[in-house]
Residue frames as a rotation matrix with the C-alpha (Angstrom) as fourth column:
UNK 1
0.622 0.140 0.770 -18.55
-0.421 -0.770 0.480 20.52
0.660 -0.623 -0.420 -34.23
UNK 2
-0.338 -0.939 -0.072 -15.95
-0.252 0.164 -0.954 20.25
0.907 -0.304 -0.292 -31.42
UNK 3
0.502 0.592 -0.630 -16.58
0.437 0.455 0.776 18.42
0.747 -0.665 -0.030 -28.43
UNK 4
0.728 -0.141 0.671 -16.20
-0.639 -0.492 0.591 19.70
0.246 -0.859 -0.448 -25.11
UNK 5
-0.239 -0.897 -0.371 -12.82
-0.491 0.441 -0.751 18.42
0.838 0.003 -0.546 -23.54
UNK 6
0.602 0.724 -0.338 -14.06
0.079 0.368 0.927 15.88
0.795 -0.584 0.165 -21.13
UNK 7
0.170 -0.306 0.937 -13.00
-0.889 -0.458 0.011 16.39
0.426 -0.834 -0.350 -16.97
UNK 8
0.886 0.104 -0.451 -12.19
0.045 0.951 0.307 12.91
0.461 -0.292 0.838 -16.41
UNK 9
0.471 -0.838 0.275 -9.67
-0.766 -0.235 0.598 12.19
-0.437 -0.493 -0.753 -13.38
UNK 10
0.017 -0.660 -0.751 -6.68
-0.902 0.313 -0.296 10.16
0.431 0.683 -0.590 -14.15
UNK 11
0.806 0.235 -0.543 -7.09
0.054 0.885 0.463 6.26
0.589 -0.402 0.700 -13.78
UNK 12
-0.310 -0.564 -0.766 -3.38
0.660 0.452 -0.600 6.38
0.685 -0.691 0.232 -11.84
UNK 13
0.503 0.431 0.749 -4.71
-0.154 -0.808 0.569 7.21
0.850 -0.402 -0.340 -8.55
UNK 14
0.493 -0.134 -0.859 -1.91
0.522 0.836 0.168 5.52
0.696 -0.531 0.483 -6.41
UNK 15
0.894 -0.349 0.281 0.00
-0.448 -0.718 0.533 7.67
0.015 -0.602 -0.798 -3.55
UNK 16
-0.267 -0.951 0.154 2.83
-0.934 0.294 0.200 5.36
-0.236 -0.090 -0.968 -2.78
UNK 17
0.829 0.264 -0.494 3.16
-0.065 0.922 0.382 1.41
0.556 -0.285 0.781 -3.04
UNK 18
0.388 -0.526 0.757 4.88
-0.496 0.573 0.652 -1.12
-0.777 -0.628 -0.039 -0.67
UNK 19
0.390 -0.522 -0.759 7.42
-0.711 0.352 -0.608 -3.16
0.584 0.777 -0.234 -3.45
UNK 20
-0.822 -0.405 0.401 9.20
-0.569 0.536 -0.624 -4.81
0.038 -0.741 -0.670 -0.39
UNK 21
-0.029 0.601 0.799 5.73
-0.639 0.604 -0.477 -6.34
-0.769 -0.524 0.367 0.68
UNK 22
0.809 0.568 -0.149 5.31
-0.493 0.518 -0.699 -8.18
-0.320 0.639 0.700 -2.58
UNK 23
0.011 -0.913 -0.407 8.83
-0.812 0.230 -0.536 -9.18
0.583 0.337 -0.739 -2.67
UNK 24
-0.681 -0.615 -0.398 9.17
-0.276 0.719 -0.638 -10.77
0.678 -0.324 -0.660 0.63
UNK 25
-0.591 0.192 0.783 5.74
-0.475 0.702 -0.531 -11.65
-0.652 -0.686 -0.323 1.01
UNK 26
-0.832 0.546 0.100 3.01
0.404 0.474 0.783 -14.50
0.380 0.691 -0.615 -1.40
UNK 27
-0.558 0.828 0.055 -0.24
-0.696 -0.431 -0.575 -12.02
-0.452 -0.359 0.817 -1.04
UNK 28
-0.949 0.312 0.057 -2.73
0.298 0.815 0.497 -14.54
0.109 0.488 -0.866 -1.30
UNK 29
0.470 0.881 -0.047 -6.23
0.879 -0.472 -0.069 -11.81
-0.083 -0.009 -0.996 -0.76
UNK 30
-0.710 -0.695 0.114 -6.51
0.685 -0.719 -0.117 -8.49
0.163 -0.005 0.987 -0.88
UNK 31
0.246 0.873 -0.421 -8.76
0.956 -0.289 -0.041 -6.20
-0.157 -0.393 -0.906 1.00
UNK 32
-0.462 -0.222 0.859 -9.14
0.304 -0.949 -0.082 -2.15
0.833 0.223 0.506 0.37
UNK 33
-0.053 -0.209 -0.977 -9.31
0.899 0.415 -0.138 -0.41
0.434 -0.886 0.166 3.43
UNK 34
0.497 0.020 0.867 -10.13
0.229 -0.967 -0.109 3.31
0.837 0.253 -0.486 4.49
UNK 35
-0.483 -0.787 -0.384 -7.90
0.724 -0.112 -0.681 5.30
0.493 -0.607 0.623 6.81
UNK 36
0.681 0.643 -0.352 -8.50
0.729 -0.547 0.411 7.71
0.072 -0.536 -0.841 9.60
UNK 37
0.067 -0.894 0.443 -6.39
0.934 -0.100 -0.343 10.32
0.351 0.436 0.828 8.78
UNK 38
0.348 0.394 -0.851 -5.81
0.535 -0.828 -0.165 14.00
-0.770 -0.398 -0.499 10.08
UNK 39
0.978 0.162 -0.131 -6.18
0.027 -0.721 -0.693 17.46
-0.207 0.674 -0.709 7.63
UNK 40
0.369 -0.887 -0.276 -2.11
-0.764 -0.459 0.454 17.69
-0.529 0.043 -0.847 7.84
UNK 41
-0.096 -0.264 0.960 -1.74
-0.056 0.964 0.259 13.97
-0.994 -0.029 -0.107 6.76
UNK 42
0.696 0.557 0.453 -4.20
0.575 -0.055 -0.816 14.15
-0.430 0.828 -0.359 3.98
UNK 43
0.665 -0.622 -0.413 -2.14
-0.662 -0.747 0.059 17.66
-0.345 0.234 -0.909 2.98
UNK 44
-0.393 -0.881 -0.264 1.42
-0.820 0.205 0.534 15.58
-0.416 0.427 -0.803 2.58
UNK 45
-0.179 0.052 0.982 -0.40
0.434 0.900 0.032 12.38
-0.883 0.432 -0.184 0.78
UNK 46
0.938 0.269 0.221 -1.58
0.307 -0.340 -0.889 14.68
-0.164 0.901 -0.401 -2.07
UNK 47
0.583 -0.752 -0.306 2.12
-0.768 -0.389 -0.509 15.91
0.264 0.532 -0.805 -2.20
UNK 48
0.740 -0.263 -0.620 3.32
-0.003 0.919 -0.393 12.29
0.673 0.293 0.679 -2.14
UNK 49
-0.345 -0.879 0.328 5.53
-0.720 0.023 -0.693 12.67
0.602 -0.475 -0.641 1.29
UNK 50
0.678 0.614 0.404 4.52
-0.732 0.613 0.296 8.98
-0.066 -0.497 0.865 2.21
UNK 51
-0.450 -0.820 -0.353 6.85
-0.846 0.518 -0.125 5.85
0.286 0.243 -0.927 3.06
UNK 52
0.670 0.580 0.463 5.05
-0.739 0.583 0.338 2.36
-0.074 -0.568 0.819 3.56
UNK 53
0.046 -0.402 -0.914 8.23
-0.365 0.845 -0.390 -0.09
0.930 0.351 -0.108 2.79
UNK 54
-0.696 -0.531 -0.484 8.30
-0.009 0.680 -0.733 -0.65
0.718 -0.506 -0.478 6.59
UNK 55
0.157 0.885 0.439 4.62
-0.986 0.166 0.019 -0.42
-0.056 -0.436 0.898 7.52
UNK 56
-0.970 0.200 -0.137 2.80
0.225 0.953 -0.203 -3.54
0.090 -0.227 -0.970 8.98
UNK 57
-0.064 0.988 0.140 -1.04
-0.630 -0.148 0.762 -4.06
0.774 -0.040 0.632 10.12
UNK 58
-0.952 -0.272 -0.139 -1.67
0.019 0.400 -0.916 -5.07
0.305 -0.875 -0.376 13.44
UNK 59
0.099 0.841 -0.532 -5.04
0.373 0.465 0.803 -6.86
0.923 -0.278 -0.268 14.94
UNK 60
-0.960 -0.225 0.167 -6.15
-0.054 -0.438 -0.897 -4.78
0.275 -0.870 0.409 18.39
UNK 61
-0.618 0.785 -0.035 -9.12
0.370 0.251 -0.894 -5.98
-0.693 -0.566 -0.446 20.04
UNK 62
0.090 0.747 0.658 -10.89
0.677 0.438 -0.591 -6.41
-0.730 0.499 -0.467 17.00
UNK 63
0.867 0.079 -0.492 -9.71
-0.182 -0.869 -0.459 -3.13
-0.464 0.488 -0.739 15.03
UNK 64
0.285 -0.766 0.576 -6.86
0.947 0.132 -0.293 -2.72
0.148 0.629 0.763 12.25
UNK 65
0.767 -0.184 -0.614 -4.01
0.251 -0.795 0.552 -0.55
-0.590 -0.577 -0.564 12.60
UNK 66
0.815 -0.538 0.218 -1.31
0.350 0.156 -0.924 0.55
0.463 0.828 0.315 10.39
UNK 67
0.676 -0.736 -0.026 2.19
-0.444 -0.435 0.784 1.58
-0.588 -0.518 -0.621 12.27
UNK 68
0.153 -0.866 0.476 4.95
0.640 0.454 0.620 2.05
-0.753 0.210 0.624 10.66
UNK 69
0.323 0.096 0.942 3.86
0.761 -0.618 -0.198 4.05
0.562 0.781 -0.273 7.61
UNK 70
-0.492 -0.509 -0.706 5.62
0.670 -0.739 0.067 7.38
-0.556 -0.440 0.705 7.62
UNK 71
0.074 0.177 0.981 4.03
0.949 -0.315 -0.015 10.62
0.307 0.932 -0.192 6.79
UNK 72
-0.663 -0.696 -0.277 6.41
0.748 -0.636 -0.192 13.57
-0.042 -0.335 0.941 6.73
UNK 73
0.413 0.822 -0.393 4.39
0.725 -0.558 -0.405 16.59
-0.552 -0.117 -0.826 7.50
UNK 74
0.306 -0.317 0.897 4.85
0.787 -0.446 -0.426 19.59
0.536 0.837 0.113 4.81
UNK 75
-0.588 -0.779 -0.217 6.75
0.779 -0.472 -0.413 22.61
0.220 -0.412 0.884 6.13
UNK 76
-0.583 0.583 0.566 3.57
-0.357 -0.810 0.466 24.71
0.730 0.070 0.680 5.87
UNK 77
0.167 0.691 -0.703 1.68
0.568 0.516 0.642 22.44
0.806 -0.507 -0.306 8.21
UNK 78
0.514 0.601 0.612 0.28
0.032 -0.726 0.687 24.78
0.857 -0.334 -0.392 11.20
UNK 79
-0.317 -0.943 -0.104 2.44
-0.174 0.166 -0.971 25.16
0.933 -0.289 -0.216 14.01
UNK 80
-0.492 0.259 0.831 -0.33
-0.859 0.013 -0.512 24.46
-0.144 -0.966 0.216 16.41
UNK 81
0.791 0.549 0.269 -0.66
-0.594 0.795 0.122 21.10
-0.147 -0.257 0.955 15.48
UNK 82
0.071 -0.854 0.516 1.90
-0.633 0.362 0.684 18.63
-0.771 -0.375 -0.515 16.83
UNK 83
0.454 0.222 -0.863 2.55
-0.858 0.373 -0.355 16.61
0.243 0.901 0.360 13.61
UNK 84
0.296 -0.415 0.860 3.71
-0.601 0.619 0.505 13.05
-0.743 -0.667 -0.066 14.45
UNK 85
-0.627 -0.297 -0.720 5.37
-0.765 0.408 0.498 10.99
0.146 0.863 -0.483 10.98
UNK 86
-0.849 -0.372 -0.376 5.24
-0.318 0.927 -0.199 7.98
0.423 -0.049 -0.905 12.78
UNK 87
-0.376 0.736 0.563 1.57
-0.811 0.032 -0.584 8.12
-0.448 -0.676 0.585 14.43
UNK 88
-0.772 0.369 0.517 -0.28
0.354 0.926 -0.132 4.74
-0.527 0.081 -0.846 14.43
UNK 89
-0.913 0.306 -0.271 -3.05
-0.407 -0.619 0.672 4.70
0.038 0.723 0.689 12.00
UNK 90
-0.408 0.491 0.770 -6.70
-0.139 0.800 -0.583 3.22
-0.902 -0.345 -0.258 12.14
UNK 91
-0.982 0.147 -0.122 -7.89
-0.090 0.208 0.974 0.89
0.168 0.967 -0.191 9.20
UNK 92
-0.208 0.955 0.213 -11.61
-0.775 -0.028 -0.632 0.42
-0.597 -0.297 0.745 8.65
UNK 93
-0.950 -0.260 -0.171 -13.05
-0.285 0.947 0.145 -2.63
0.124 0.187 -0.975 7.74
UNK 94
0.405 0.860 0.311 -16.33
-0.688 0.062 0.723 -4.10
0.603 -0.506 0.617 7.96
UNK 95
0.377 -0.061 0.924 -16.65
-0.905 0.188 0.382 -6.65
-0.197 -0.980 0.015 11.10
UNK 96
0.839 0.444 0.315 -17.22
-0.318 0.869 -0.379 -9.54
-0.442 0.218 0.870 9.13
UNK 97
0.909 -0.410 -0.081 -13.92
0.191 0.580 -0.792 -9.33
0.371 0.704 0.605 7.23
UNK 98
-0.100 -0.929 0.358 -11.73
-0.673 -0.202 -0.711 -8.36
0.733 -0.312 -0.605 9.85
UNK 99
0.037 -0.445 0.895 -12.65
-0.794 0.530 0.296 -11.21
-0.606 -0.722 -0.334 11.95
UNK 100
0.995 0.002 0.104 -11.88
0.076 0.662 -0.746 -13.81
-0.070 0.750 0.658 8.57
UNK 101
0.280 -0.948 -0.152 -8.74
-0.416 0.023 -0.909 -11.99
0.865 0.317 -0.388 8.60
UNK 102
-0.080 -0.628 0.774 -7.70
-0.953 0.276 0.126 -12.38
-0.292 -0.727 -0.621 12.82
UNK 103
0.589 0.066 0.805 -8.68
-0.263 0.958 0.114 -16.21
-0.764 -0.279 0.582 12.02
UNK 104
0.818 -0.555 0.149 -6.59
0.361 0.295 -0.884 -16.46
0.447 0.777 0.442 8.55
UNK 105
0.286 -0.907 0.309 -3.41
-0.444 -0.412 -0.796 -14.38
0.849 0.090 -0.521 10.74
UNK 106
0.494 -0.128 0.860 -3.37
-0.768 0.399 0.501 -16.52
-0.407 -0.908 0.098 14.15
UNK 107
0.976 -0.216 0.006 -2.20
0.190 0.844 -0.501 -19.23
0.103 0.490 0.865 11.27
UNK 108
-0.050 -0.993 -0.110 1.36
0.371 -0.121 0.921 -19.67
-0.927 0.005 0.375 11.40
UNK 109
-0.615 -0.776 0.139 3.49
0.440 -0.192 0.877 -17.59
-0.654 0.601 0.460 8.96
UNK 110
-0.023 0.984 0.174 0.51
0.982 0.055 -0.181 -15.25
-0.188 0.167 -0.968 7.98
UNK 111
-0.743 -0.310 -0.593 0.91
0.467 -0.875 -0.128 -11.23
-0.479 -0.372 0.795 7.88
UNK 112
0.587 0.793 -0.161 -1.15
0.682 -0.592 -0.429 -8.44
-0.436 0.142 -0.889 7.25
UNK 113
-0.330 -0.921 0.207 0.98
0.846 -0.191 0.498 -6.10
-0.420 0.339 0.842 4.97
UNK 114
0.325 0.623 -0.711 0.23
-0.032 -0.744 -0.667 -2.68
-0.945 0.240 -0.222 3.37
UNK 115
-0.063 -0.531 0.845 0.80
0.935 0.265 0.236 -3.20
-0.349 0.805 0.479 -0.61
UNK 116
-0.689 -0.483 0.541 -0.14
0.631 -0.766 0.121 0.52
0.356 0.425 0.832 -1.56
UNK 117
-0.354 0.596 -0.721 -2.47
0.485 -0.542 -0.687 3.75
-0.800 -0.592 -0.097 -0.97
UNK 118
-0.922 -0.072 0.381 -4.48
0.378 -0.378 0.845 5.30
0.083 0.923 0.376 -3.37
UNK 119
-0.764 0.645 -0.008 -7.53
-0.554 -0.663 -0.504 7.81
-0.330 -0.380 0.864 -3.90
UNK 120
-0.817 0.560 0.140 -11.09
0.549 0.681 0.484 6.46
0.176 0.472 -0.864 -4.30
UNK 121
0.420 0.673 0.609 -13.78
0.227 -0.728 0.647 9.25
0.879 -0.133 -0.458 -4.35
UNK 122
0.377 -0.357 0.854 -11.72
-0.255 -0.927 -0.275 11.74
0.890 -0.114 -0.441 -2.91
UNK 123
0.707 0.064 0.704 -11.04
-0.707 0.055 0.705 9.69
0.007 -0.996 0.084 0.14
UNK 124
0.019 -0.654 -0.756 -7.91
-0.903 0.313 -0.294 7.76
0.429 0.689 -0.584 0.75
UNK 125
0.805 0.568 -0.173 -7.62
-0.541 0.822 0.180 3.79
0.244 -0.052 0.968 0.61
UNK 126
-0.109 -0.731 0.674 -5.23
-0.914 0.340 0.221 1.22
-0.391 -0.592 -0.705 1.86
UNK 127
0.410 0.046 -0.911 -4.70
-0.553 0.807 -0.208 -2.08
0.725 0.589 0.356 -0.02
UNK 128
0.241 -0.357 0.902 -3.80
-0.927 0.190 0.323 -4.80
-0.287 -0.915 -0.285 2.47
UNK 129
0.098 -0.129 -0.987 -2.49
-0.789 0.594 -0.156 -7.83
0.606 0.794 -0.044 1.81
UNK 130
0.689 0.138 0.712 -2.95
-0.504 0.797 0.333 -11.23
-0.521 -0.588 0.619 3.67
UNK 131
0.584 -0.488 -0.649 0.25
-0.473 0.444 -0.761 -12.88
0.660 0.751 0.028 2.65
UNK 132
0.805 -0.592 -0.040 2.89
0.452 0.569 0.687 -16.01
-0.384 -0.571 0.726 4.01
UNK 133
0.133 -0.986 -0.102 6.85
-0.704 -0.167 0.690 -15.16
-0.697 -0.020 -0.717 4.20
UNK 134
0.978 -0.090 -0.187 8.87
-0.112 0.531 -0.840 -16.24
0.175 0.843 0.509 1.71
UNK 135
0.659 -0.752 0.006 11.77
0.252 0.227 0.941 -18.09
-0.709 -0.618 0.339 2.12
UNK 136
-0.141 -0.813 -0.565 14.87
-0.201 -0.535 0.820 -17.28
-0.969 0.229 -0.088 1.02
UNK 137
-0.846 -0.353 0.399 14.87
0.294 0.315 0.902 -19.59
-0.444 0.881 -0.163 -2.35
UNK 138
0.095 0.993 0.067 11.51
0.812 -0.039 -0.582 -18.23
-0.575 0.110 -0.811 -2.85
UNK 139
0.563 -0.053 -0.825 12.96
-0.142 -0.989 -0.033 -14.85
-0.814 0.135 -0.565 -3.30
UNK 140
-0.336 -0.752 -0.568 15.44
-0.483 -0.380 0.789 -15.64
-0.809 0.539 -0.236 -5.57
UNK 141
-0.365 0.450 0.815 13.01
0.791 0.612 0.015 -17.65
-0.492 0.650 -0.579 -7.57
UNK 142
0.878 0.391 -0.275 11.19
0.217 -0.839 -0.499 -13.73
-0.426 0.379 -0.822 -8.36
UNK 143
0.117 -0.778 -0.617 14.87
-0.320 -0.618 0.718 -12.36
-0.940 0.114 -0.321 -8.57
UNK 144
-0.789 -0.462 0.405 15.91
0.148 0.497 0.855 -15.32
-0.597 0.734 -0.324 -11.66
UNK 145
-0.228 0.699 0.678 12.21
0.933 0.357 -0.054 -14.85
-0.279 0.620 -0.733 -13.21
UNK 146
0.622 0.360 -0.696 12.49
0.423 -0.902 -0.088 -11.18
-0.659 -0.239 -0.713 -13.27
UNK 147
-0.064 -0.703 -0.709 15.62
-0.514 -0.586 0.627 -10.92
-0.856 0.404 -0.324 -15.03
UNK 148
-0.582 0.376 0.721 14.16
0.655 0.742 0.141 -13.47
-0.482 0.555 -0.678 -17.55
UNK 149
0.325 0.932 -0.161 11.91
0.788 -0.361 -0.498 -11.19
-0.523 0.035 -0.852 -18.13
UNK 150
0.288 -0.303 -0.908 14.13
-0.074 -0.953 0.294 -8.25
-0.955 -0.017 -0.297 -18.66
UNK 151
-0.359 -0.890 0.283 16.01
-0.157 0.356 0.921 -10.38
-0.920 0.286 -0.267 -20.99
UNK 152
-0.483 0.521 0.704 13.46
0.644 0.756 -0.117 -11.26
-0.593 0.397 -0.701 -22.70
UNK 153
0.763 0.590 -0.263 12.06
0.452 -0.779 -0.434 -7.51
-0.461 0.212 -0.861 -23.36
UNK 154
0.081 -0.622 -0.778 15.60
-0.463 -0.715 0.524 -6.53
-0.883 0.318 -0.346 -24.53
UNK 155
-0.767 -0.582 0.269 16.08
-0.013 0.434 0.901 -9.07
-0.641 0.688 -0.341 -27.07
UNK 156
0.212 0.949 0.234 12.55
0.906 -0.102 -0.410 -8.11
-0.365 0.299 -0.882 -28.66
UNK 157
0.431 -0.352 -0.831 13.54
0.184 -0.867 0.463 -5.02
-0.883 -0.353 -0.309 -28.10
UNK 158
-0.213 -0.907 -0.363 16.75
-0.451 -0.239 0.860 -5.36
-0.867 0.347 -0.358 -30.41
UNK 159
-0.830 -0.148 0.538 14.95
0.339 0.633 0.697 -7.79
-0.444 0.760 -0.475 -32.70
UNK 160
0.243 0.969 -0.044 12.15
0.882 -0.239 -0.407 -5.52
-0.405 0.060 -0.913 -33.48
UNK 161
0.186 -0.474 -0.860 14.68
0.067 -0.868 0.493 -2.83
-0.980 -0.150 -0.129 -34.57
């Protein structure tokens, strides 16, 4: 007998990621985060009109904030609400691990970074990263091990043929 096709959502539930944040910063935690979002917002994250490469996270008397993150509002979006891209966002957190983070970001050369957004029972999440700058030779240390890599997958590649 035929089973019933199961209703299972798909495992990629990601909206956008940050690539920049993992370039040019070493994420050394990572914390998932819920957003306060409004009905028009929500609207353009399900149609993927989200930019975080120049978001940050900012500590405010004790609360997390995301600014920077763009989200373009969809042309259908009501014309009596004032849609702002660029509106600051609030993160949630419990207490306990946003004050672990203000003491781990008062350290020199610390940041608070968004790395990506994605759904988690129907509600969307923020990944944050707690990561130090990299310095320049740092970067090009990813750049030379990356194309290693590449190199490495082509000549497999060709020797698997």
């Amino acid at each position: 007998m035929n089973k019933p096709a199961s209703k299972s959502k798909p495992t990629d539930s990601r909206i956008a990621d940050n690539k920049k944040a993992v370039f040019n910063y070493a994420i050394e935690e990572r914390f998932e985060a819920g957003m306060v979002l409004h009905g028009w917002e929500v609207k353009a994250l399900r149609e993927g009109k989200v930019q975080l490469t120049d978001g940050y996270v900012l500590i405010r008397e004790g609360e997390l904030f995301l600014i920077g993150c763009q989200i373009n509002p969809l042309r259908t979006t009501s014309t009596h609400v004032s849609a702002d891209a660029a509106r600051t966002k609030k993160l949630l957190l419990h207490k306990a691990e946003i004050s672990r983070l203000v003491g781990k970001v008062e350290q020199k050369g610390y940041a608070l970074v968004p790395l990506n957004l994605h759904w988690k029972n129907g509600k969307v999440k923020c990944d944050i990263g707690l990561g130090r700058g990299k310095g320049e030779h740092d970067k090009r240390d990813t750049i030379k091990d990356r194309e290693g890599k590449r190199e490495v997958e082509r000549a497999m590649k060709v020797h698997n043929r």
